[in-house]
C-alpha positions as CSV (number, residue, x, y, z in Angstrom):
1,X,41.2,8.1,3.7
2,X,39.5,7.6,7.1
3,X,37.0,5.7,6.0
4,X,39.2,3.2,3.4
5,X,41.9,2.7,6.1
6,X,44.5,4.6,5.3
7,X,44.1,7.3,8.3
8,X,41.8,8.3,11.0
9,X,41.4,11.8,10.3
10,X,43.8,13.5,12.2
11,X,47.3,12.5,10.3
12,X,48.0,9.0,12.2
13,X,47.7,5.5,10.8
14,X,44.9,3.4,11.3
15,X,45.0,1.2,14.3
16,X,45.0,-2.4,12.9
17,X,43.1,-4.0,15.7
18,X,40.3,-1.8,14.3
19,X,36.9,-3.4,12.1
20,X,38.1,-3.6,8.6
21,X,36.6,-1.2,6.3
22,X,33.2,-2.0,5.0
23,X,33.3,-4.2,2.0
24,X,30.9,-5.6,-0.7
25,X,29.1,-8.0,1.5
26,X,28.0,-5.2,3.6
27,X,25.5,-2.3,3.5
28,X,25.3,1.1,4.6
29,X,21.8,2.9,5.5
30,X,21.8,6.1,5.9
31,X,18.6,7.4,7.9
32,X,18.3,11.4,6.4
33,X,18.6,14.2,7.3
34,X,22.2,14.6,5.6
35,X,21.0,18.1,4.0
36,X,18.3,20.0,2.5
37,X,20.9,21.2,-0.3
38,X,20.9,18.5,-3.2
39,X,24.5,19.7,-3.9
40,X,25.4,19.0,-0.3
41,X,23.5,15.2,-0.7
42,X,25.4,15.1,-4.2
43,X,28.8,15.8,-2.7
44,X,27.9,13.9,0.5
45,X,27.2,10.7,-1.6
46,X,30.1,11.3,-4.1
47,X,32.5,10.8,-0.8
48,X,30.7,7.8,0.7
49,X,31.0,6.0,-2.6
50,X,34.6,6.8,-3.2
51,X,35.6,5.9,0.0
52,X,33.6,2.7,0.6
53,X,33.0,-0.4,-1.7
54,X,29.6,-1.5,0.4
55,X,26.1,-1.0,-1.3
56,X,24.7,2.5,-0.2
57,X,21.0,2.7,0.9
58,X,19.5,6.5,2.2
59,X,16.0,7.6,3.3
60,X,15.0,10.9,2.7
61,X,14.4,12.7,6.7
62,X,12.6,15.5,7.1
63,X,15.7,18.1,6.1
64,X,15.0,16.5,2.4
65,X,12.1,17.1,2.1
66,X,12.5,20.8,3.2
67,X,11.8,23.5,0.2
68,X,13.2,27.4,-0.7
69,X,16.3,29.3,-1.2
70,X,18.2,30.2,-4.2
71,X,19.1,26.1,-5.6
72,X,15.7,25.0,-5.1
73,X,14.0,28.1,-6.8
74,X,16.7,27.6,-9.7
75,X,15.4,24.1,-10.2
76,X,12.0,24.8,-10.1
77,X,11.3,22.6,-7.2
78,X,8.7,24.7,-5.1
79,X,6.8,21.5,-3.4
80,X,7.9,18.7,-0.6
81,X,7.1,15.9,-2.6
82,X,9.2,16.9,-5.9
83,X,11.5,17.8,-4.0
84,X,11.7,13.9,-2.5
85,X,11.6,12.8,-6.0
86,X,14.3,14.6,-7.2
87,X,16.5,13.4,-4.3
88,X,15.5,9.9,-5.2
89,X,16.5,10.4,-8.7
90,X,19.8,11.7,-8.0
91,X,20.7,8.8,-4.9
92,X,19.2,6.4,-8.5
93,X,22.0,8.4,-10.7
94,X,24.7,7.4,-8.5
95,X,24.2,4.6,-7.3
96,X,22.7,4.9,-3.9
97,X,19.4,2.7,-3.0
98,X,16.2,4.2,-2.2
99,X,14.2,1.4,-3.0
100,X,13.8,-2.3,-1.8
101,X,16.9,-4.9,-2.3
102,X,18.1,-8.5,-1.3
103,X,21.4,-8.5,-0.7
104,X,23.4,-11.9,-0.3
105,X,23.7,-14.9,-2.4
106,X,23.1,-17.6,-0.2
107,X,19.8,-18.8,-0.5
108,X,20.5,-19.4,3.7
109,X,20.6,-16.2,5.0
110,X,19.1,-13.7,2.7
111,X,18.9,-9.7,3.4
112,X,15.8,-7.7,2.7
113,X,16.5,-4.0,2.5
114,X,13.4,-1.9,2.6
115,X,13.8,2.0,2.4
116,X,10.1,2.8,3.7
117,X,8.5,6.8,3.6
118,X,7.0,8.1,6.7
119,X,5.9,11.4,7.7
120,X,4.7,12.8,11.2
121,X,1.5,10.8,12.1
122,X,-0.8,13.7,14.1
123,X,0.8,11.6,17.7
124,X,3.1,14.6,18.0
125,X,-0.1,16.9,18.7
126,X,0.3,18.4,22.1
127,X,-3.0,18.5,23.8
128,X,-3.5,22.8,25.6
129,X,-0.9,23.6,23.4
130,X,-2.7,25.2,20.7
131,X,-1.0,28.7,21.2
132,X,2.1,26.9,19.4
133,X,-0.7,26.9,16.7
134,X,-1.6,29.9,16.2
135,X,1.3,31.4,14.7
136,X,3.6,28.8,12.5
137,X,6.3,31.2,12.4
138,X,6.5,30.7,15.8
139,X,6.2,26.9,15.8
140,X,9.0,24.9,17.3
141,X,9.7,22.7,13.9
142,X,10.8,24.2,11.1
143,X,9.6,21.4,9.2
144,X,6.0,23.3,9.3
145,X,7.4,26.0,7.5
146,X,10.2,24.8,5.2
147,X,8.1,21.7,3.4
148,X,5.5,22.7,1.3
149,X,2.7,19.8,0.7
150,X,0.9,20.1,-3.1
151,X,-2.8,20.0,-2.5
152,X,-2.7,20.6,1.5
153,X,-3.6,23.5,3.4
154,X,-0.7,23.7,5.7
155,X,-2.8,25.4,8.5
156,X,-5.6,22.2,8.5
157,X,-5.5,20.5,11.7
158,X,-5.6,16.7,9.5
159,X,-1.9,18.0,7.8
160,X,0.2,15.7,9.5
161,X,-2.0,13.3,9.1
162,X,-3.4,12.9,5.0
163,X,0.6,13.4,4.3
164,X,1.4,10.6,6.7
165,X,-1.4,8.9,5.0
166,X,0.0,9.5,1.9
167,X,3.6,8.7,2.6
168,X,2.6,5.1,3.8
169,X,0.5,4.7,1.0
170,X,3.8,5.0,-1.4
171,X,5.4,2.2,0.4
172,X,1.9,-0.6,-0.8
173,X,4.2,-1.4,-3.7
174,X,7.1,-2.9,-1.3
175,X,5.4,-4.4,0.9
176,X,4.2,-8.5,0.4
């Protein structure tokens, strides 16, 4: 009900003087990092697109791309980049955009909508810092312990940078 206009969120009516509730002519982007739980994404989604009638667009952040734990074992999903996959297969199943659209109608004033994947770049490299290094258990990200990268030794110093390779090279398709 908060988000359709039929309440705030805290039992009083919607103040009228307020934007009007997204609507088919516009879009929502949603930049990650909602969970690293597909059921949490799942249910997350389910109540976006029941309580909004605008097209839906999400890029997977780091959190999706993290790895472990009892739903991800159960799935068999042991690897970063399935596990990106299969988030992009369910967002597909319901309806959410992961991918590039043009929204609009008028010729005018189209709308290009391009979902692009990234991944750190090796600029977040702290120079005398290398004690962070030795120990990744210790390391101030957990993203360098909960994504696992197929094919990459995750103690190489060139890891951020063949995955960020990688990532941008899945975006060629998209781009013109």
């Amino acid at each position: 009900d908060r988000c359709n206009g039929n309440g705030n969120g805290n039992g009083t009516k919607r103040d009228q003087s307020m934007t009007p509730p997204p609507s088919q002519k516009d879009a929502l982007i949603i930049a990650g990092d909602i969970s690293h739980e597909l059921s949490k994404l799942e249910e997350t989604f389910s109540i976006i697109l029941k309580s909004l009638s605008c097209h839906v667009f999400f890029v997977c952040g780091n959190h999706e791309a993290w790895v472990g734990g009892d739903e991800m074992d159960s799935l068999g999903i042991v690897d970063s980049l399935k596990k990106i996959e299969t988030v992009n297969s369910l967002c597909k199943r319901m309806g959410v955009y992961t991918d590039f659209r043009l929204l609009g109608r008028c010729q005018d004033y189209p709308v290009v909508i391009l979902p692009l994947m990234s991944w750190y770049d090796g600029s977040l490299a702290l120079q005398n810092c290398e004690d962070l290094c030795a120990s990744f258990d210790s390391w101030p990200w957990v993203d360098f312990i909960r994504c696992k990268w197929p094919n990459v030794q995750i103690l190489e110093p060139v890891f951020s940078l063949s995955i960020h390779s990688f990532t941008l090279s899945r975006n060629q398709p998209f781009l013109w």
